[in-house]
N, C-alpha and C positions, 0 to 999 in steps of 0.2 A: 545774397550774402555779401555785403562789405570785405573787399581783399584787404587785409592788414598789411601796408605797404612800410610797416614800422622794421628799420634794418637792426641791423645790433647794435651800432655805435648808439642810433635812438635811445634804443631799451636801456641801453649801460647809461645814457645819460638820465633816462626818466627814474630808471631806480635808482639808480646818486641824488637825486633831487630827493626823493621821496623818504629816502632813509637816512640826508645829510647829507647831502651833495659831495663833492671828491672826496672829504675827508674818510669816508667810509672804506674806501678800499682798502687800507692798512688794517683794518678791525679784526675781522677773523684772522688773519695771518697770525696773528700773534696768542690769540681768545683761541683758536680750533686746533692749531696746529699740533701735530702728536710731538710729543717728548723721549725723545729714545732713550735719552740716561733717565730718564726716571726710576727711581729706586721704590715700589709700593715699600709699606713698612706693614709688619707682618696686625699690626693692631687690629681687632675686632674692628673696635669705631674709632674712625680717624680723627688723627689730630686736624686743628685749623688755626691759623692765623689773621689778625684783623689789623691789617695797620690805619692807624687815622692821625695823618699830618695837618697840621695847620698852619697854615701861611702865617708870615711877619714874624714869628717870635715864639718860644715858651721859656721864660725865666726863669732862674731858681728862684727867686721872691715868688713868683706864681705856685711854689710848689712846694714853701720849705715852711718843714711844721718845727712850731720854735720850744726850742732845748732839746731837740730831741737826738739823739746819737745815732751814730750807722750801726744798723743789726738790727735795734730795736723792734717790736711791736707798732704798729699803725692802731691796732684793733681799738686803744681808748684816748689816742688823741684827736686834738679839735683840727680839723684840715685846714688849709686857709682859705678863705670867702672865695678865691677862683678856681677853686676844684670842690668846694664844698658840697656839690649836687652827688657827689661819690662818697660823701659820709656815710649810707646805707651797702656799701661794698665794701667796706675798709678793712675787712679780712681775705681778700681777692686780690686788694690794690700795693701793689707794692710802688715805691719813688726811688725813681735814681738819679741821682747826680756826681758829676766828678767828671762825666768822661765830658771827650773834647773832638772837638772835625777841622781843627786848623788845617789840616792838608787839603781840605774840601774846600778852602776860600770862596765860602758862601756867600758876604758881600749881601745880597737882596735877596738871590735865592740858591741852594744849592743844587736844585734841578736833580738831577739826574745823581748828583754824589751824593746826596743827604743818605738816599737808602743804597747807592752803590758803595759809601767812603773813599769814594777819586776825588777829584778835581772836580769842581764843577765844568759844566759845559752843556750851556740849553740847546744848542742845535744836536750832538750827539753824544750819546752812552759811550762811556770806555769802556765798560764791561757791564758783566749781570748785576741787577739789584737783590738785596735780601728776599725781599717780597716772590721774584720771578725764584729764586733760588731754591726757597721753601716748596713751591709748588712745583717744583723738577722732585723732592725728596719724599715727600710728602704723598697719601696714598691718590692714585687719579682719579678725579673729577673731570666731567665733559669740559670747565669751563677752566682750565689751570690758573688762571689769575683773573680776577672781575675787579676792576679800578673805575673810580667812579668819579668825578668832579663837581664842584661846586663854587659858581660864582656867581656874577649877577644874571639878573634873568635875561637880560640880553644878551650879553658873552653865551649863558646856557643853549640857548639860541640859534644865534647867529655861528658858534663852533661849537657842536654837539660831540667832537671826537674832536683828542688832542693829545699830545705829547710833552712829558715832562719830566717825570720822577721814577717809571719806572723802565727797566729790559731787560731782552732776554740773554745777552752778550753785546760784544762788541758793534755798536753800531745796526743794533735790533732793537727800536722803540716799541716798548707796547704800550698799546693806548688808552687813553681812560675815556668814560663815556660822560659826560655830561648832561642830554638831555634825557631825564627819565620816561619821555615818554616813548624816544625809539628804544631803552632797554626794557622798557614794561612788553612794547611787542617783539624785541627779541627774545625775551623771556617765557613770554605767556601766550605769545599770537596763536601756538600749535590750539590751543585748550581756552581760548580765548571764542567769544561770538559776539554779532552782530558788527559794529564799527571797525572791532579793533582784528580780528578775525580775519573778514573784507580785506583790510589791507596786508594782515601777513600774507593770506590767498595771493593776492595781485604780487604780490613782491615776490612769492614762490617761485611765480608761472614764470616772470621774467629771469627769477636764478635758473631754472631749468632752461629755458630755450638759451642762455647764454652759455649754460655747463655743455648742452648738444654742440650748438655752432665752434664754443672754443674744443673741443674734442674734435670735428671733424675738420677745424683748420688748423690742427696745430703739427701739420707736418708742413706747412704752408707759411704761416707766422712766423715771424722774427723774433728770435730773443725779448729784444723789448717787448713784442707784443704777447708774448706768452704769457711774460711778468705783470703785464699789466691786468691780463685776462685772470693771471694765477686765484686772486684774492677773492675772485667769485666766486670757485670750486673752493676753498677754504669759506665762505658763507656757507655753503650748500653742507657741508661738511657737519658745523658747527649746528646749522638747522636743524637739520638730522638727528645727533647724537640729543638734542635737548629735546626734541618732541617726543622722542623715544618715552622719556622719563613723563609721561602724560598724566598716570597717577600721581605723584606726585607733586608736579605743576598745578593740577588742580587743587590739593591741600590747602598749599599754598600760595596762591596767586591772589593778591590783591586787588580791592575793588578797584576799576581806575576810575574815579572823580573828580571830582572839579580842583582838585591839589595838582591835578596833572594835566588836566583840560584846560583849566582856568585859574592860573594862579595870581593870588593877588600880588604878592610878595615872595621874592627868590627865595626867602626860608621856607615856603610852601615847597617850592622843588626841592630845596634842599632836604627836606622831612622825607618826602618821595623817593630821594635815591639812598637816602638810610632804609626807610623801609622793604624797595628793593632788592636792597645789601643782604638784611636780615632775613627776605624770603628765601635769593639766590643760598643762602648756608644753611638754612631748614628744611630744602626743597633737595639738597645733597646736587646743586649745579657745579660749586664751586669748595674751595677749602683753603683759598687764600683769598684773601680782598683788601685793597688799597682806597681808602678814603681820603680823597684830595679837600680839603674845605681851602679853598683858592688856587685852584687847579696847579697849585706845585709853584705859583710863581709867586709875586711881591701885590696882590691887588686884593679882593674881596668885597662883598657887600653885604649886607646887615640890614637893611631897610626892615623888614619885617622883626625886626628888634627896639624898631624903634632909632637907631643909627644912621643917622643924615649924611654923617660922612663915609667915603669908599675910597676903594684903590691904595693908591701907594700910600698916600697921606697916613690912611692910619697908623703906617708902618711908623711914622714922626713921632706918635706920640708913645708914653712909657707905658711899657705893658703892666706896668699895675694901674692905668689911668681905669676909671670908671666906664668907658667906651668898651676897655679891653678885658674888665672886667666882665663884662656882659655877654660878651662875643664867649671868652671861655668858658662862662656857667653855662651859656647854650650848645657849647663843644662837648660839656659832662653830658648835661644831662640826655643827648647823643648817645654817650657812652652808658648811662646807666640804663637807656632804655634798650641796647643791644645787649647789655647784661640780663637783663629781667626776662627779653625774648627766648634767650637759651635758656638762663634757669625753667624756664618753663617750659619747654620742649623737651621730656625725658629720652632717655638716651642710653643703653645697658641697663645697669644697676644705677644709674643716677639720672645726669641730665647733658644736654651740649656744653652747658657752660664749664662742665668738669673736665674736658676733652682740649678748649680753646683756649688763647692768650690773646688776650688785646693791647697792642701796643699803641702809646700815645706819645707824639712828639711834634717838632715842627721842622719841615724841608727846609730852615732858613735858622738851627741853633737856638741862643738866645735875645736874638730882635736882628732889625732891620739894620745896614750897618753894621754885620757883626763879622770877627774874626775866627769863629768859631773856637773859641777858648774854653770856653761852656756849653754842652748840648745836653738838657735833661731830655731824660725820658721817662715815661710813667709804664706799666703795666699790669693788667685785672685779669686774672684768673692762672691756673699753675699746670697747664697745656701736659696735658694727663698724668698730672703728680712729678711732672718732669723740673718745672721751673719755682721756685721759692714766689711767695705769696704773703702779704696783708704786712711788709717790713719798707723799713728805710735804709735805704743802704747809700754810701757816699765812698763810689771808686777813689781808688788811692794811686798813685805811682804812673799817674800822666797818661791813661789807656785813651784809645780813641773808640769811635762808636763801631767799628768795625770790629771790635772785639766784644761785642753786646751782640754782632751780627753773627759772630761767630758762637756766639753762648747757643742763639737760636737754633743755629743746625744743629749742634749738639743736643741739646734736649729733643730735637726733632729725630736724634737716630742716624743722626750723619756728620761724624766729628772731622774738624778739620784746623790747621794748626793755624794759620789766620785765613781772613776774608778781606781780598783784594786788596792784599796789603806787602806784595812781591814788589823787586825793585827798589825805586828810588824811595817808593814808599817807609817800606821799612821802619826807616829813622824814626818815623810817627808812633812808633808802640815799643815799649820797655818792656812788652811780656809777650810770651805766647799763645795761644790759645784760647781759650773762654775764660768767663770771669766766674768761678768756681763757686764763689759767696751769693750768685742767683742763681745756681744748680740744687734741684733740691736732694 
């Protein structure tokens, strides 16, 4: 027999390689870790939240249906041509516009403040984001937050795990995952065969013999080294609790095929880690999820649209250009097809999608260069009869998006009188609280 002269440092490196090289180790720390204020909510079937940001920009021109007043009914007007793939939900979808992220000096992108409402700042969080918030309130899932990214297929690539937009507090990044083919085998490798199987297996044996050795040296190991060793036993963790749920993985697990093997075009992965998305909330892994399309920063790509041009540039041009037109009818109909997955999935007396709220916006206001003067947001479905649905509503009295953030816990069962908006902050909001007129 062959002695395996493979030490630990090897192993820690072969399985960094094999599952995304360094960037991996921050992943479960954030994904697995338990939540001690978590508050369950006493609900039969949980609520869920779907946030989907889009890089560069979302306008009011993108989103403003003309003559129409705030309160009003959506249910019989014409949407405009960049949201129009949402005309079959327009009793779900409500439009908001008014509020504002000036204190977020977004600039290209607001990182980390888009969904936290601080200051921006891409190397780190100032506090929690809404997203990580909801999933502390909200009842527990093995996966408290599942963040996903989207960019070119090389960036997908080359940084399959990254940091942007959301956390868990101060200076606690959690990470989004970009390449879908290591969340198809973190997801599904337990209940998975042949290829994909194989290598959850091999990646198993190596979290095990490294969970052993870090347990037997860690009266020995230094601090640093403890921390560095921590984020395996949070893999093993996180493995665990999701293989457990095997019936249900298998329901749900998608085929993986050449969308994920061999993609022609980064909308193929992009299609991939929406469907992902949609398995992880059917499959009951998760009950929050953050969909990055430009993984939270100022770039993207489109090729599979048809779209020659990427990155910053497109941010140059106006978001009712015909380029950008395109890019958002592919963002809807994203969105309608994560609509149509729950309405079809029953659920109590009805279905998921009577449970969930999809919120749509963009980590970066309204465009590229902005001051955050303007930040629409959209939102489909009334997150179990809690939030107002299929209306226009147009905030009044200079609110900022942290009081949209703060609507959200309140309808989730966890009122609070603003959202990270203590301090100097303050100044930025004329009112308290939630905004009452999307309370249903």
């Amino acid at each position: 027999m062959k002695t395996n002269t493979l030490n630990r440092r090897d192993l820690i490196k072969r399985f960094g390689a094999a599952v995304g090289a360094s960037t991996i180790a921050p992943i479960y720390t954030a994904l697995g870790e338990e939540k001690t204020d978590r508050q369950p909510q006493g609900d039969r079937h949980p609520k869920r939240v779907v946030f989907f940001l889009q890089a560069q920009g979302f306008s009011d021109a993108n989103c403003a249906v003309k003559g129409i007043k705030s309160g009003k009914s959506l249910r019989s007007e014409d949407l405009p041509v960049f949201i129009d793939p949402l005309a079959p939900h327009r009793d779900k979808l409500t439009i908001i516009q008014g509020l504002h992220g000036k204190h977020t000096s977004p600039a290209h992108s607001a990182y980390y403040g888009c969904l936290g409402g601080y200051r921006r700042n891409k190397s780190t969080p100032f506090d929690i984001t809404i997203d990580c918030a909801l999933s502390k309130v909200l009842p527990k899932a093995p996966v408290p937050l599942l963040s996903v990214g989207m960019e070119s297929l090389n960036r997908m690539k080359q940084v399959p795990i990254f940091h942007a937009t959301s956390a868990w507090g101060p200076g606690e990044k959690a990470p989004m995952i970009c390449d879908p083919t290591f969340l198809y085998r973190l997801m599904f490798g337990s209940v998975a065969t042949g290829k994909q199987r194989k290598t959850y297996d091999e990646n198993s044996k190596m979290l095990d013999f490294i969970a052993r050795t870090s347990a037997q040296s860690a009266g020995t190991l230094p601090e640093s080294g403890r921390q560095k060793l921590k984020p395996y036993g949070d893999i093993s963790t996180f493995r665990d609790s999701v293989s457990s749920m095997s019936d249900s993985l298998k329901t749900y697990m998608p085929e993986f095929d050449e969308k994920y093997s061999a993609p022609k075009h980064e909308t193929d992965w992009h299609d991939a880690m929406l469907d992902l998305t949609i398995a992880a909330l059917k499959a009951g892994l998760t009950n929050v999820a953050t969909i990055n399309s430009g993984c939270g920063e100022f770039y993207g790509s489109w090729e599979g649209l048809g779209i020659a041009s990427k990155g910053h540039s497109l941010g140059h041009l106006s978001m009712t250009s015909d380029i950008w037109r395109r890019i958002r009818q592919y963002n809807m109909r994203m969105l309608s097809k994560l609509v149509q997955a729950l309405e079809e999935t029953p659920e109590g007396n009805g279905t998921m999608m009577d449970n969930t709220l999809i919120v749509y916006t963009s980590n970066n206001a309204d465009k590229q260069h902005t001051n955050g003067a303007s930040w629409p947001f959209m939102t489909l479905g009334n997150f179990g009869g809690t939030m107002q649905e299929g209306h226009y509503l147009r905030i009044e009295n200079d609110r900022p998006i942290n009081s949209f953030y703060a609507t959200l816990l309140e309808a989730a069962g966890h009122p609070v009188e603003h959202f990270n908006l203590g301090g100097a902050y303050e100044k930025y909001d004329t009112g308290k609280g939630p905004l009452r007129e999307l309370l249903a």
